[in-house]
matplotlib code that plots the C-alpha trace (Angstrom):
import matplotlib.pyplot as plt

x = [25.5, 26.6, 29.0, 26.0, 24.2, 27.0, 27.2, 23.9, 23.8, 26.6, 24.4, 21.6, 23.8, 24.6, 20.9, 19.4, 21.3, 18.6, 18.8, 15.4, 14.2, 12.6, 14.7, 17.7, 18.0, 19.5, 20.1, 20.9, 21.2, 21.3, 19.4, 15.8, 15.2, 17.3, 19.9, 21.4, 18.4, 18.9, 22.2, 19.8, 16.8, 19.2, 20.7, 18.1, 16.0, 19.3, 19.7, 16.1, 15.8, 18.9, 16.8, 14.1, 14.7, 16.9, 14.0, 12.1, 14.2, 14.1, 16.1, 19.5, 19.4, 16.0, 15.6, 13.8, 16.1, 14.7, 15.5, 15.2, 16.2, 16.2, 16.6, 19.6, 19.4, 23.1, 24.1, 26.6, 24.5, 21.4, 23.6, 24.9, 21.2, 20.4, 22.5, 22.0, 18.1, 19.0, 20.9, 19.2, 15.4, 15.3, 17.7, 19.1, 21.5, 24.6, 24.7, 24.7, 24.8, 25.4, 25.9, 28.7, 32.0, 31.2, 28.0, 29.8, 32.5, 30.5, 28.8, 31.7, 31.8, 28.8, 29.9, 33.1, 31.2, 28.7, 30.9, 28.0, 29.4, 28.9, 28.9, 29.7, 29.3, 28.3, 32.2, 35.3, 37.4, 40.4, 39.4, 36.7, 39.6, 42.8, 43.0, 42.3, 38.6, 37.8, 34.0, 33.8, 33.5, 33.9, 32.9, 33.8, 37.0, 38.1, 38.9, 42.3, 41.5, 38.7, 40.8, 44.0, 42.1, 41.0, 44.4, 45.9, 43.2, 43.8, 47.2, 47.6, 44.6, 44.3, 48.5, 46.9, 48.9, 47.2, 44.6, 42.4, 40.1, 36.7, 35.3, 32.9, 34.3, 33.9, 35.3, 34.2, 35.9, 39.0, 38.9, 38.9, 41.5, 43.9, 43.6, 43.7, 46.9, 48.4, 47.9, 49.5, 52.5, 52.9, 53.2, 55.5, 52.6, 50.9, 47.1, 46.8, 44.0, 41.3, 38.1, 35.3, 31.4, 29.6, 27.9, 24.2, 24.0, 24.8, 26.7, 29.5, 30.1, 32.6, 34.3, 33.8, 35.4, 38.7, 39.3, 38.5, 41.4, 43.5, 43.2, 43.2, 42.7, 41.2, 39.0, 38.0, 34.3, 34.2, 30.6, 27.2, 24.9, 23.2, 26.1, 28.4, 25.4, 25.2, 29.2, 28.6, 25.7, 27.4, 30.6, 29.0, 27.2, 30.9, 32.9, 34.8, 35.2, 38.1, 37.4, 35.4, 35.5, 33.9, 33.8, 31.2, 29.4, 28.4, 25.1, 25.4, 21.4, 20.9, 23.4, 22.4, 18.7, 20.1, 22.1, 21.2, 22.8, 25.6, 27.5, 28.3, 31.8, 32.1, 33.6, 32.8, 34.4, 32.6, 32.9, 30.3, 30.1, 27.4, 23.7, 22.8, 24.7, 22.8, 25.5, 27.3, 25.3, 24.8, 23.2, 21.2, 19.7, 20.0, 17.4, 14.3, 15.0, 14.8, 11.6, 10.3, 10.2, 9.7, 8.6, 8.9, 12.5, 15.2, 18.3, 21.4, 24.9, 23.8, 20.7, 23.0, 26.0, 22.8, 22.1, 25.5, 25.9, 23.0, 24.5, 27.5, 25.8, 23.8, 27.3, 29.0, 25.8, 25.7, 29.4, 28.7, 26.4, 23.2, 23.7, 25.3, 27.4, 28.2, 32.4, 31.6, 30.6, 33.5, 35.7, 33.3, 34.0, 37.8, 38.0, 36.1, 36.7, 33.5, 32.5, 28.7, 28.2, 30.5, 31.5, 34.5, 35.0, 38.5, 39.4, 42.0, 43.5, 44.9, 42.4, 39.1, 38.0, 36.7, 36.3, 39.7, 38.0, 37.2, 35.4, 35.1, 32.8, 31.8, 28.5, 28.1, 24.5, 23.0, 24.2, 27.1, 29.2, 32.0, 35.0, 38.3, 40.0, 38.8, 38.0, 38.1, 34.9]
y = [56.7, 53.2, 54.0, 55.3, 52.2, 50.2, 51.7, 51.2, 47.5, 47.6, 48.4, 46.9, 43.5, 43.5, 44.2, 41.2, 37.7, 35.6, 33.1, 33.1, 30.3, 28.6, 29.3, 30.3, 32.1, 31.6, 34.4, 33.6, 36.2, 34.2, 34.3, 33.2, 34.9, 35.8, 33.2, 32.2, 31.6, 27.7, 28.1, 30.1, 27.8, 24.4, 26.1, 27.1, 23.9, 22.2, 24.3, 23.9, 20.2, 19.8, 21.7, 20.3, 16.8, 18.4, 20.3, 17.3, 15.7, 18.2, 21.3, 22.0, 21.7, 22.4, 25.0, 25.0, 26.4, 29.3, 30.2, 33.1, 33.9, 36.8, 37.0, 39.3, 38.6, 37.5, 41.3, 42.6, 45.8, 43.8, 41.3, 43.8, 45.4, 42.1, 41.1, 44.3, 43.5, 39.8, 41.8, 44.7, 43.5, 39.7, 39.7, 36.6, 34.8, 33.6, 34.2, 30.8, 29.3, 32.7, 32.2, 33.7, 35.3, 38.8, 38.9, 37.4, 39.7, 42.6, 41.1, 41.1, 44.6, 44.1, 40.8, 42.1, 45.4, 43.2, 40.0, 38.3, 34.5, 33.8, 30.0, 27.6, 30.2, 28.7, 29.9, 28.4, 31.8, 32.4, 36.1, 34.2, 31.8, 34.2, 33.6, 37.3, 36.5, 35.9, 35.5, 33.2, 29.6, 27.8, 24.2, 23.4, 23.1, 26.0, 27.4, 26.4, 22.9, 22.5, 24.0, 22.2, 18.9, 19.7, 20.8, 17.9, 15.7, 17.5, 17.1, 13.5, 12.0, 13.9, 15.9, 18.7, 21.4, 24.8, 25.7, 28.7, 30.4, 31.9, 33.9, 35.9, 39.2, 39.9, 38.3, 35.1, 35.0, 36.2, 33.3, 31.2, 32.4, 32.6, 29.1, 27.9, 29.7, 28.8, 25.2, 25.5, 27.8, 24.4, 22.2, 25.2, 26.6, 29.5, 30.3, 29.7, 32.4, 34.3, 36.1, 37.8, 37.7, 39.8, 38.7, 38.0, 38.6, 35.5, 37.8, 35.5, 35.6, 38.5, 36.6, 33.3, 34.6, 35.9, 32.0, 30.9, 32.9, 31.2, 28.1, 26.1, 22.6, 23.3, 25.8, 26.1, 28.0, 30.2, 30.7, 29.8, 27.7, 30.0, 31.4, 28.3, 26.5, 29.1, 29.1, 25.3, 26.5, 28.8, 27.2, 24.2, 26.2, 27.7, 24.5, 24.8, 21.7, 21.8, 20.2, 22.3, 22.3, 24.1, 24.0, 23.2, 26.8, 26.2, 24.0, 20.9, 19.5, 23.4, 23.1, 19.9, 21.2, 24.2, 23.0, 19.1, 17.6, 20.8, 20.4, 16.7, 15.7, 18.7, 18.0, 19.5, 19.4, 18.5, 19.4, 17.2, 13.6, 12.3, 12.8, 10.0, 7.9, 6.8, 4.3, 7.3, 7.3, 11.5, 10.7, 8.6, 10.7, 13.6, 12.0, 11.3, 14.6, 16.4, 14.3, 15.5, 19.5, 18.7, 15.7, 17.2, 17.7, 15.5, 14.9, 17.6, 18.5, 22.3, 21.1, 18.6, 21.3, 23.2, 20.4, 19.9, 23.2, 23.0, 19.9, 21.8, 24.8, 22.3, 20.6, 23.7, 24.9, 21.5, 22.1, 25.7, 24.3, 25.4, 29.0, 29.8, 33.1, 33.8, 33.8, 30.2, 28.8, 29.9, 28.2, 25.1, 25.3, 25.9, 22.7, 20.9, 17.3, 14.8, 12.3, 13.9, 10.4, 9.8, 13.5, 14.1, 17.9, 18.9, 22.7, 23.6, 27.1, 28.6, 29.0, 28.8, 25.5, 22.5, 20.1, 19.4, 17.1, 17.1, 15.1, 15.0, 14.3, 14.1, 14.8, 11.5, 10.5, 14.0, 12.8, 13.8, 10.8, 10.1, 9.7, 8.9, 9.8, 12.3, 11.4, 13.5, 15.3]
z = [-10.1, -9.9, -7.2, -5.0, -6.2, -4.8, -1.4, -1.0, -1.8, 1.0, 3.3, 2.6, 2.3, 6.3, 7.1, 5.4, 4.5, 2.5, 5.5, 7.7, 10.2, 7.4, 3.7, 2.3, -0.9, -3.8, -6.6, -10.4, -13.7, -16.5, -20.2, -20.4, -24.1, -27.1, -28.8, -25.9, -24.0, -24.0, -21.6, -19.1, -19.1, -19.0, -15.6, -14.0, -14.9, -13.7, -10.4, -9.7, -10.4, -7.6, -4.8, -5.5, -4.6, -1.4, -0.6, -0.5, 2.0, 4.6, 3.0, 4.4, 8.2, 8.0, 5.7, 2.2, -0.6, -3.0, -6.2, -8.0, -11.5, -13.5, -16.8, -18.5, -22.0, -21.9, -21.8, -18.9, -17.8, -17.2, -15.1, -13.2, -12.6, -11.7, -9.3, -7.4, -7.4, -6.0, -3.3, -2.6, -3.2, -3.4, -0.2, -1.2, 0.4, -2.1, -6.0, -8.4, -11.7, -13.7, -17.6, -19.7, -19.0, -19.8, -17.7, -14.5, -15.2, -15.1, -12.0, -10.1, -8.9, -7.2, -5.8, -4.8, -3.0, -1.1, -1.3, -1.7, -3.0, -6.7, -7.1, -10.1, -12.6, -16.3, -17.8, -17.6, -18.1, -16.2, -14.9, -12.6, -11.9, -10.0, -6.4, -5.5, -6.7, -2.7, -3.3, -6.6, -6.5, -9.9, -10.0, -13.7, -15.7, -16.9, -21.3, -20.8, -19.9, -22.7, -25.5, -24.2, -24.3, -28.0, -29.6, -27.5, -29.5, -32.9, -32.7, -31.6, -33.7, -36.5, -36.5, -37.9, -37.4, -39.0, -36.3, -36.4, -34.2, -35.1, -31.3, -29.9, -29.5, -26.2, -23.1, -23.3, -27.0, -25.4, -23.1, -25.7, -28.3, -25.1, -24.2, -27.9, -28.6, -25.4, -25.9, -29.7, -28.1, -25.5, -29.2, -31.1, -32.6, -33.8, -35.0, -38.4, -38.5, -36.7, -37.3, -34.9, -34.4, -32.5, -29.3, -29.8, -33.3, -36.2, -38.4, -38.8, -43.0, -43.0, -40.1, -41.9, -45.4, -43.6, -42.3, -45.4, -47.4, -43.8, -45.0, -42.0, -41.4, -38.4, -36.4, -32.7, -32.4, -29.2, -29.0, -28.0, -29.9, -32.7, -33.9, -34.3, -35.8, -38.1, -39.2, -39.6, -42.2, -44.0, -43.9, -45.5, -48.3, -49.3, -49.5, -46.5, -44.3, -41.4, -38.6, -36.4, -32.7, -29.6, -26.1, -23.8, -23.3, -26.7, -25.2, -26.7, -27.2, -28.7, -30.8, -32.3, -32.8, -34.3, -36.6, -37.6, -39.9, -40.5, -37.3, -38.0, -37.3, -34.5, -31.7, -28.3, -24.8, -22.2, -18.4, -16.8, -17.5, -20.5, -19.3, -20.7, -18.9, -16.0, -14.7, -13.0, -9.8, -9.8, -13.4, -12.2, -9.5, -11.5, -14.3, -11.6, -9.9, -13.8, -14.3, -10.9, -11.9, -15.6, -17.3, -20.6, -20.2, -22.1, -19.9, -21.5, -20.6, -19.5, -16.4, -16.0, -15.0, -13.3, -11.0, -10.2, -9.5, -7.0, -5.6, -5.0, -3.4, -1.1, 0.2, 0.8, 2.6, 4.7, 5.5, 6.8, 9.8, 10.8, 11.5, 7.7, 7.2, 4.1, 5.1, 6.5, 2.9, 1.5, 4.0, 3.4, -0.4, 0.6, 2.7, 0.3, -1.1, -1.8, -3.9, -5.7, -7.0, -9.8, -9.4, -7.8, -6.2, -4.5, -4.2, -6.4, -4.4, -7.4, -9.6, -7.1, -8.7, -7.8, -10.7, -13.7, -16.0, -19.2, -21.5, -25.1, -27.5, -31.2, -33.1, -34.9, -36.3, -34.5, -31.4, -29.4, -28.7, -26.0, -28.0, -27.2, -30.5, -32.5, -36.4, -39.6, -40.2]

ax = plt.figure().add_subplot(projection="3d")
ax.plot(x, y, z, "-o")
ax.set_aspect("equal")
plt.show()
């Protein structure tokens, strides 16, 4: 069945493009309900914010961007449903912004079939990141960086030594717990301990006992915001106070609503710069064009990854001239180094990226402050 489905979507992939005299369009699968919901909405909000304000300076050589977002509950099958709808019925032109490791994973074998371009995915896992991935784009740092940066903090600030890992078991979890233990193998170390959750659920105690018994000084969360909040939570209620860290998919304003004055102390890598700094020129413009699609909205790290994203999309849309194909915007990304105010994106070959920093923060006062050194929780 899914074999069929994917010759079709061949097909119908040369017969339409998403580009007409007037738009081009832009497909995203991403959640909009269920726990990780706040990851979907903070894209898409980003994403939309971004062509907004492009839109209303004339489009891309004259053409108004469209998006469309559907909504897959943060479960691969629906992604991969989705992105054949995008294809096949929303005819759109180039795939952006998707949201978790295991639902761009499963996406690929439509991307691949179609090779329709996915663009600045919302996961910094290395399976988007080999060379062979011809149609994938990545804007952001990947895992490795992030948990690299956060043992490389742990280490120097803190020398703690006995670091654990608590993941998501799926993918995405995988991600993690390989660049964690590959960063402590760089230092001559090994995990102190490691314990599972399943995706979308918060059933994290069984997980949560087994690190206890570990006894580390130390544990890396690989997870979105619900279920980390809750391991803070419970954590807290049994006595048991490492340091906790986690990387940037966690959602960083969700997390802090979530779980207030429990995930104190936690520290979280970042791979855009702080939104709240408007002194970086893309922050800046970023703020009026989030105030121009929603004046409710309070700047966060995840629209602010969403507009970037959009930024990105725009340049490597502006690059491929006025008569886009979609093998032309991936020779645009290819070829691309620019300044997105503040920003600074250079393709990286290897690992189909365009952005290596990383910056890192820690919840003090139920905010998430730029740190430079990390301090005990």
């Amino acid at each position: 069945m899914r074999t069929l489905l994917l010759a079709c979507l061949a097909t119908a992939a040369l017969a339409a493009d998403g580009v007409t005299a007037d738009t081009i369009s832009i497909g995203q699968s991403a959640p909009l309900a269920g726990p990780a919901k706040g990851l979907g909405e903070g894209m898409s909000l980003g994403m939309k914010a971004a062509f907004t304000a492009v839109n209303a300076g004339g489009g891309v050589h004259g053409r108004q961007l469209v998006l469309t977002t559907r909504d897959d509950g943060y479960e691969p099958d629906r992604c991969v449903e989705n992105t054949a709808k995008l294809v096949e019925e929303d005819k759109v032109f180039l795939l952006g912004g998707y949201v978790g490791t295991p639902t761009a994973k499963a996406a690929l074998q439509v991307v691949n079939e179609v090779q329709v371009p996915l663009i600045g995915a919302f996961t910094g896992a290395m399976l988007l990141r080999k060379p062979e991935e011809a149609q994938v784009v990545n804007l952001r740092a990947s895992y490795d960086q992030e948990t690299e940066a956060l043992v490389a903090r742990m280490t120097v600030d803190l020398k703690l030594s006995r670091i654990a890992v608590f993941h998501q078991n799926d993918a995405f979890g995988q991600a993690g717990l390989s660049g964690t233990e590959k960063a402590l193998a760089k230092r001559g170390l090994t995990l102190a301990g490691k314990a599972t959750f399943e995706r979308n659920t918060v059933a994290v105690k069984t997980g949560l006992a087994d690190l206890i018994t570990a006894r580390p000084e130390a544990v890396v969360l690989v997870g979105p915001y619900k279920p980390v909040a809750t391991i803070a939570k419970e954590a807290k209620a049994a006595g048991f106070s490492p340091l906790f860290a986690t990387i940037s998919f966690v959602g960083t304003e969700a997390l802090l609503a979530e779980g207030g004055a429990d995930v104190e102390g936690m520290v979280v890598s970042q791979v855009v710069p702080p939104p709240a700094d408007a002194s970086v020129p893309v922050v800046k413009a970023y703020h009026a064009a989030l105030a121009a699609v929603d004046p409710a909205a309070k700047p966060g790290y995840v629209s602010l990854e969403g507009y970037l994203t959009g930024l990105a999309i725009v340049e490597g849309l502006k690059a491929a001239g006025p008569t886009p194909e979609r093998a032309g915007v991936l020779a645009a990304f290819a070829a691309m180094r620019a300044d997105l105010g503040g920003f600074p994106v250079a393709w990286d070959p290897a690992f189909r990226q365009l952005s290596q920093t990383v910056w890192m923060t820690q919840v003090r006062g139920g905010a998430a402050v730029p740190v430079t050194a990390i301090t005990p929780r």
